[in-house]
C-alpha positions in Angstrom: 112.1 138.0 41.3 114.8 135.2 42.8 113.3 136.4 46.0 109.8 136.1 45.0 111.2 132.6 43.4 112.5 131.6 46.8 109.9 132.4 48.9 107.6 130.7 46.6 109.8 127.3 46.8 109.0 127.2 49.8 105.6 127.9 50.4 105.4 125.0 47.7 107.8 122.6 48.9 105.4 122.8 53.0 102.1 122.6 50.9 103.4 119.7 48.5 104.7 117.8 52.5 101.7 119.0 54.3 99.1 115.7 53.0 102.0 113.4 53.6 102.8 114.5 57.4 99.5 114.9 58.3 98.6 111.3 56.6 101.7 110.0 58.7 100.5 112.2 62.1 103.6 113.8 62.1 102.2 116.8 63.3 105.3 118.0 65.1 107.2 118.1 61.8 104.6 119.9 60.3 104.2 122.6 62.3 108.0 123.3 62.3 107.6 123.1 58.3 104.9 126.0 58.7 106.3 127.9 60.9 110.2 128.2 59.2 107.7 129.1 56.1 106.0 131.7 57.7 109.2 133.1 59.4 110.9 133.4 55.9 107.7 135.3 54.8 107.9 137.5 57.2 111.8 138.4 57.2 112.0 138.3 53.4 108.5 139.2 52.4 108.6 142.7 53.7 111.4 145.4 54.2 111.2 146.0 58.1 113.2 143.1 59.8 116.5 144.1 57.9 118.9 142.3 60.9 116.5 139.0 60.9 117.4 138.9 57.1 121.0 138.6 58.2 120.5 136.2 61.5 117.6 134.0 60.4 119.6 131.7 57.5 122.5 130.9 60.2 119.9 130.2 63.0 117.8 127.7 60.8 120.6 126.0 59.9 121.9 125.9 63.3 118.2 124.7 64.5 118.1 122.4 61.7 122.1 120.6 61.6 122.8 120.8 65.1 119.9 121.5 67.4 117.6 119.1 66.2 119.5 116.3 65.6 120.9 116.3 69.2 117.5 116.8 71.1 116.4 114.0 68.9 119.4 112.2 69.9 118.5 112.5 73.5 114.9 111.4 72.7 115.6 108.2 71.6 118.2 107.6 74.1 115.5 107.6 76.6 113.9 104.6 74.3 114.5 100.9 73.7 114.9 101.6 69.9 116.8 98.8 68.5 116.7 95.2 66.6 113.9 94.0 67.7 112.3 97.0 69.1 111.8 99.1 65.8 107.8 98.8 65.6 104.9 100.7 68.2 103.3 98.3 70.8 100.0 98.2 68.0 102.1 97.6 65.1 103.9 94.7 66.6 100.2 93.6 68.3 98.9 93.2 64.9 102.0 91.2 63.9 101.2 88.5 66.7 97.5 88.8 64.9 98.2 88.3 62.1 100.7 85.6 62.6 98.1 83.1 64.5 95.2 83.5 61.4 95.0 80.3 60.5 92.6 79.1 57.2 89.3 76.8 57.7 88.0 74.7 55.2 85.1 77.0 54.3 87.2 80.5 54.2 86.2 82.7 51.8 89.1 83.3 48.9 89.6 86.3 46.7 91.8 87.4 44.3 95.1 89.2 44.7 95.8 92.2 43.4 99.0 94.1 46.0 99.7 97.7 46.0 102.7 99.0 47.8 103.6 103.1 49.0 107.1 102.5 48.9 107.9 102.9 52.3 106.5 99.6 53.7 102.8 100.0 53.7 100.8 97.4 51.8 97.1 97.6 50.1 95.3 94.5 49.4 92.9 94.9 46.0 90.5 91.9 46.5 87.8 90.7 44.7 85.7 87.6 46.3 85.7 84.8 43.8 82.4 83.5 45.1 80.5 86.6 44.7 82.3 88.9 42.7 82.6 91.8 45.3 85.8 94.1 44.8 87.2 95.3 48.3 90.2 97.2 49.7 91.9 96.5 52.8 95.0 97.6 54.8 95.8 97.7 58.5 92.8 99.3 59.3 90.0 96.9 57.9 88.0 96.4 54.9 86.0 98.7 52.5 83.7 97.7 49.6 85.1 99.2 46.3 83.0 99.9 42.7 84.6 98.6 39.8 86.4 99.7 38.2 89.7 98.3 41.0 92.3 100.7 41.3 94.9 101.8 43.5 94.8 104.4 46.3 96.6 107.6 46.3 99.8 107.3 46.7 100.1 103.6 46.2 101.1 101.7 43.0 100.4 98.5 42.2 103.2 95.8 42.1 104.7 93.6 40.0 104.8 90.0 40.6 108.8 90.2 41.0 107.9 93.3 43.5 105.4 91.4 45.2 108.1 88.4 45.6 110.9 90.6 46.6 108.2 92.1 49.3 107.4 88.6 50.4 108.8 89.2 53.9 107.2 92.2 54.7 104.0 90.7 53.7 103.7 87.8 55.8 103.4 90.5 58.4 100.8 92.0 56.9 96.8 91.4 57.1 93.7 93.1 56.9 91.5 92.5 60.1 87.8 91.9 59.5 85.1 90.7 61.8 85.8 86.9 61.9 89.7 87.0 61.6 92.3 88.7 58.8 92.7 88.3 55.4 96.2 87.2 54.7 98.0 86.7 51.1 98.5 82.9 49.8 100.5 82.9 46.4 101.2 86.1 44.0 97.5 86.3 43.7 95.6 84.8 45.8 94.1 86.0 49.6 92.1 84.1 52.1 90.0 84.9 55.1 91.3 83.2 57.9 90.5 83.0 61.5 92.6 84.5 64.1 93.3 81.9 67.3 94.2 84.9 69.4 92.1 87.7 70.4 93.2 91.5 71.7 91.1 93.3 74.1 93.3 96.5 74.2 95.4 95.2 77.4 96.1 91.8 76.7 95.9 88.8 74.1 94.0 85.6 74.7 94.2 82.5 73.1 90.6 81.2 72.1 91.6 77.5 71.9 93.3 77.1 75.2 92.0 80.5 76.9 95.4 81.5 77.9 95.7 85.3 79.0 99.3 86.8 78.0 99.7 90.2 79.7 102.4 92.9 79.3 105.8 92.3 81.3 108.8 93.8 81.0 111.6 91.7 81.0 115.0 93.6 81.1 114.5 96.8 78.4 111.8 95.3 76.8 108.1 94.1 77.0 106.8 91.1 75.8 102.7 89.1 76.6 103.7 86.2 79.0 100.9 83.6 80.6 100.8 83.5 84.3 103.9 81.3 84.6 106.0 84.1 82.6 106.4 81.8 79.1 106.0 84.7 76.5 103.5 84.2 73.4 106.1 85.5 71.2 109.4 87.1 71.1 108.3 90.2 69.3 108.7 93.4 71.2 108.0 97.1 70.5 109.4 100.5 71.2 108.9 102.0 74.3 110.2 104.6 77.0 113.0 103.3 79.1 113.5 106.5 81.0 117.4 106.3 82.5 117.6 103.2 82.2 120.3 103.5 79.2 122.2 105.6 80.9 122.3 103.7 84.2 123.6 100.5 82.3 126.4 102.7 80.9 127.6 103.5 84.2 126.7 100.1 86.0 126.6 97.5 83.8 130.5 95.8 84.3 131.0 94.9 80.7 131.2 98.5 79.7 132.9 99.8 82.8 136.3 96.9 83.0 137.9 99.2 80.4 136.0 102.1 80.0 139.0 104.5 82.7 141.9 102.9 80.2 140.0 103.6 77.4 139.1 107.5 78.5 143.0 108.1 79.1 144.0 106.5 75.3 141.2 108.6 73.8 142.2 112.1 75.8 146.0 111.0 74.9 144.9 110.1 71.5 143.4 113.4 70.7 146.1 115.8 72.1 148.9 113.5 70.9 147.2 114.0 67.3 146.7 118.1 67.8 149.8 118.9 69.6 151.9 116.6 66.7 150.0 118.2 63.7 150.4 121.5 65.1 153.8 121.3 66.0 154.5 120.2 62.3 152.1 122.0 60.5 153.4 125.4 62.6 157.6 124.7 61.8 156.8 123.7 58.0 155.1 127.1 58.0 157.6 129.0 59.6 160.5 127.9 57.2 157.7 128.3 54.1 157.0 132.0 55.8 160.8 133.0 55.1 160.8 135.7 51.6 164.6 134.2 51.1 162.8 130.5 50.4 163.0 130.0 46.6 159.7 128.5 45.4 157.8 128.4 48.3 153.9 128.3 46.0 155.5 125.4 44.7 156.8 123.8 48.1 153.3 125.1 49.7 151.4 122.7 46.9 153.3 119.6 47.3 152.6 120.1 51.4 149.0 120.3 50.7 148.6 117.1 48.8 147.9 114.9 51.7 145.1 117.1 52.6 143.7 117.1 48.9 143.5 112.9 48.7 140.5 111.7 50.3 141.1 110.4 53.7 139.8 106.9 53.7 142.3 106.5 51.2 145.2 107.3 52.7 144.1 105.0 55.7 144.2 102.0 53.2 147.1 102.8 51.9 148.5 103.4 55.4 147.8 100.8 56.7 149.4 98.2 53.7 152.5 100.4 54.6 152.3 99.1 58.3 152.0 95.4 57.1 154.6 93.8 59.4 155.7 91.5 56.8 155.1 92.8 53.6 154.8 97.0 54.5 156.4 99.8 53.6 158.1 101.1 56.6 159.5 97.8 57.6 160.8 97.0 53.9 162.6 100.1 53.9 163.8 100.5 57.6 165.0 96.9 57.9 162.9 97.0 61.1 160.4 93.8 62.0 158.0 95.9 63.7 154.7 94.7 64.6 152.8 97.7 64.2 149.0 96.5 63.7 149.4 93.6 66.2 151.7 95.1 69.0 149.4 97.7 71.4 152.2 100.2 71.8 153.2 100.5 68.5 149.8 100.5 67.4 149.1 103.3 69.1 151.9 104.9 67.6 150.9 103.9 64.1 147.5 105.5 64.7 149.6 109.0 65.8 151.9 108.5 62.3 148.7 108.0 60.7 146.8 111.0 61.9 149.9 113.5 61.8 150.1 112.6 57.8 145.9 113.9 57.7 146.6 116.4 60.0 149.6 118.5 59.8 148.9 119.9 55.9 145.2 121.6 58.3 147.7 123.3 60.8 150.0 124.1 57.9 147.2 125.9 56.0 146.0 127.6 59.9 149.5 128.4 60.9 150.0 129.7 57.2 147.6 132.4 57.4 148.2 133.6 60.8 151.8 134.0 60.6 151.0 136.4 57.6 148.3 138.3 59.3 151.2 139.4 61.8 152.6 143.0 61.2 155.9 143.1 59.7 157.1 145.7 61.9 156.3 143.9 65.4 159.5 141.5 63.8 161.3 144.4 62.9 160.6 146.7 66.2 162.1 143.3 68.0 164.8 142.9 65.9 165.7 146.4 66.4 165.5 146.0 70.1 167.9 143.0 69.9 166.0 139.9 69.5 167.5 136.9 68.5 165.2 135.1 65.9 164.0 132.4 68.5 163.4 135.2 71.1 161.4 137.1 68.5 159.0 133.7 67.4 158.8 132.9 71.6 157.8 135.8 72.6 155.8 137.9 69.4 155.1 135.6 66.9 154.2 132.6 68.9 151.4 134.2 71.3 149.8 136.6 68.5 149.5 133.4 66.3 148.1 131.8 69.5 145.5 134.0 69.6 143.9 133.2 65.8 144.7 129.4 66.1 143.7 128.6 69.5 140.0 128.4 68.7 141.0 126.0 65.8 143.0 123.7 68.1 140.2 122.9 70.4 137.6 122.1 67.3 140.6 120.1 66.3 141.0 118.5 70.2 137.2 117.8 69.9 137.0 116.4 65.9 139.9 114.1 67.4 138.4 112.4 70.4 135.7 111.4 68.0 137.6 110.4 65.1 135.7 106.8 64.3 137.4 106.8 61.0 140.7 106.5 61.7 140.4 104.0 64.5 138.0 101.9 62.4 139.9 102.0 59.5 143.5 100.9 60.4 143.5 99.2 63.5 139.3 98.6 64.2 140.3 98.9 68.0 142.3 95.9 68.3 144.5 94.4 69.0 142.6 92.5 71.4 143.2 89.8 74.4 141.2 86.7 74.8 140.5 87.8 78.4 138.6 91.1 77.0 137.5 90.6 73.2 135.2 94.0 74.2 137.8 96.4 74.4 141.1 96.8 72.4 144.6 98.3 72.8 143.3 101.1 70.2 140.0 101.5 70.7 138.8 105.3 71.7 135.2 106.2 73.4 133.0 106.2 70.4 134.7 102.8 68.7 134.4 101.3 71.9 130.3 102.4 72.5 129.9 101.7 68.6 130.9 98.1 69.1 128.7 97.4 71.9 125.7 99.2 71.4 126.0 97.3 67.2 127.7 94.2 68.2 126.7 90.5 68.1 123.2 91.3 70.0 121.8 93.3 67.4 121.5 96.9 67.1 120.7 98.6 70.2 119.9 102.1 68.9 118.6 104.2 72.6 121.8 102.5 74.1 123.8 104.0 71.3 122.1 107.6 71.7 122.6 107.2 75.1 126.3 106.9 74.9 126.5 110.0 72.3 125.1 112.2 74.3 127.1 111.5 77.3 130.2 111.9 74.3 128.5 115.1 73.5 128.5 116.0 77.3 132.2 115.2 77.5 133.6 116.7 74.4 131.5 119.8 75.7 132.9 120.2 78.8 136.7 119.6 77.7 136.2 122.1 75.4 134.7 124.6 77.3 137.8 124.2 79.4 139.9 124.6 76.7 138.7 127.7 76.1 138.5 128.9 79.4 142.3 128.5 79.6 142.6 129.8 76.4 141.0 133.2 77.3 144.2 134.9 78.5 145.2 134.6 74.8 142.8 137.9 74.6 144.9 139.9 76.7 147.6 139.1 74.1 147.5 142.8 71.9 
């Protein structure tokens, strides 16, 4: 029955999707929906493909959490996507449309009535005062309605405060007819106006002046300029950039002046971070490992309470502790160390700060592999005459090598991407005037995050563009990593 229930859910939840994707022409999305349906019908339905019943949950979610997201990534990298650039060339044609309807004298005027779908999309619910006819319009024309006026499915209508709160959107929005656009005036009121520019599906001409604007692009984007490159309007859309993204990571100066310094401080970052944690995390275990310790559930609880308070926290309260002035450290060293505002002790604030979260992980790690070790490989040695540190150096040390290695490379990789903690206590400064780009702190992804959001605007293809060349490099360090790692597996 729960499989029957299951199976079921999901049939329902693709149907109930279906009209909305196909409405939206997401037909890519769809099909996947679909197909994942049909593949759990055919794995669960029956009783032949016992292994697929095992492989297919762990595959989907791999398809779905990590697959998808990163061929998506590299899609829009290969786009313009960003403030400015967020619409399709027609959407942000119509804007420029709608924008130059202007209202004669004898324009016909109806009456208002808005309907919204919730995601941005507008209906106009018009009845002409002069003649009484109701009509509905949206982005794709006009339609003659019978009484009584109600709205479409899957739209509502709004309330004036909605309508008000939607005012911006709206002034985007009109319904084209034959002799121009209808446009809202007031809560409740529309007009016909008549549109001064004209689109013959390549480029806009102004019917006052007879100005042609055609399509240039001007850096990433294109805009409709006139023959002497003035542009009718600053609006652009989104559009295939090819490599371009990537070649301005690589050329473009402003990224490059500190991009080597800022590589080294992120590799030195994240191994400084793993090899300090571990080193901690590994002795704390070690003593807490010995049966002669007295309370060690007790001592083993109070280790793990770092790990247990949320991490954002402790970076706040870290970071009042490293107040030069007022902070905890300094207060109760005597020291007058400037640890946010110095670069080298920065740096070593941010390595405090991330041993603190990190060493109660390797603790827990270390923990677990020390007791998964056969007591009598410590005895045999001890019998054989091995000191204690000979014993840990050469048996202990490389069999718990061997369960933690993996675990220090996800923790190598987790750190050379740790936006948090750089954001969080130091945001990547401290800075010079000479390069306000790049600070003493800042690690790869801060760095990229800062330029590709910064005081332009949101540049979201530039920003994919430098994830997936993160994703390329985290990649190949750690397959490195465990390509050194593999003589651990001769370890018996």
């Amino acid at each position: 029955m729960i499989r029957i229930l299951c199976l079921g859910i999901a049939v329902g939840t693709a149907a109930a999707l279906t009209p909305s994707l196909a409405g939206g022409g997401h037909y890519v999305v769809l099909t996947v929906a679909w197909v994942v349906v049909a593949v759990l019908l055919v794995t669960y339905g029956t009783r032949r493909a016992v292994t697929a019943k095992y492989l297919i949950p762990g595959t989907l979610l791999l398809v779905v959490f990590t697959v998808a997201p990163v061929l998506a990534t590299v899609q829009m990298s290969t786009t313009n996507y960003g403030d400015g650039t967020r619409t399709t060339k027609q959407e942000t044609v119509e804007r420029i449309l709608a924008n130059s309807v202007v209202q004669a004298p004898d324009s016909p005027i109806f009456d208002l009535t808005v309907a919204g779908s919730g995601d941005g999309d507008f209906v106009f619910l018009l009845v002409d005062r002069a003649t009484g006819q109701a009509y509905e319009g949206n982005r794709d024309g006009l339609r003659e309605l019978d009484p009584p006026v109600t709205a479409p499915p899957g739209y509502t209508i709004l309330t004036p405060k909605q309508v008000n709160d939607a005012a911006a959107q709206l002034r985007e929005f009109a319904v084209p007819t034959e002799g121009g656009a209808i446009r809202q005036r007031g809560l409740r009121e529309a007009y016909e106006g008549r549109a001064m520019l004209r689109y013959d599906g390549n480029a806009i001409t102004d019917t006052q002046t007879h100005t042609r604007y055609t399509v240039q692009r001007q850096g990433d984007r294109e805009y409709f300029v006139d023959a002497n490159g003035e542009r009718l309007s600053d609006q652009s859309w989104r559009a295939g950039v090819g490599l371009d993204n990537y070649r301005k990571a690589f050329t473009d100066e402003r990224i490059l002046g500190g991009f080597l310094r800022i590589f080294g401080w992120t590799v030195a970052f994240a191994a400084g971070s793993v090899a300090l944690t571990f080193v901690v995390g590994l002795g704390l275990a070690v003593m807490l490992n010995d049966p002669r310790v007295r309370g060690q559930k007790w001592y083993r609880s109070v280790l793990l309470l770092p790990y247990a308070i949320p991490g954002f926290i402790s970076i706040l309260v870290w970071s009042g502790f490293f107040n030069q002035e007022f902070g905890l450290i300094n207060n109760l060293t005597g020291l007058d160390v400037d640890w946010l505002g110095d670069p080298v002790w920065a740096k070593a604030a941010l390595l405090l700060l991330n041993l603190w979260l990190g060493f109660p992980y390797m603790f827990l790690v270390a923990t677990g592999a020390l007791q998964a070790i056969p007591g009598e490989l410590k005895e045999a040695a001890t019998i054989d005459g091995a000191g204690g540190f000979t014993a840990f150096r050469r048996i202990t040390f490389p069999l718990l090598l061997v369960a933690v290695a993996p675990i220090l490379v996800a923790s190598f990789a987790f750190n050379f991407n740790n936006f948090n903690v750089i954001e969080l206590l130091t945001h990547g400064g401290p800075f010079t005037p000479d390069n306000p780009d790049a600070g003493a702190t800042d690690i790869l992804i801060s760095y990229t995050v800062r330029l590709a959001f910064g005081a332009g605007g949101a540049q979201f293809g530039f920003a994919a563009a430098i994830a997936t060349l993160l994703f390329v490099i985290t990649g190949v360090l750690a397959a490195a990593q465990f390509r050194a790692t593999r003589s651990l597996e001769e370890v018996h």
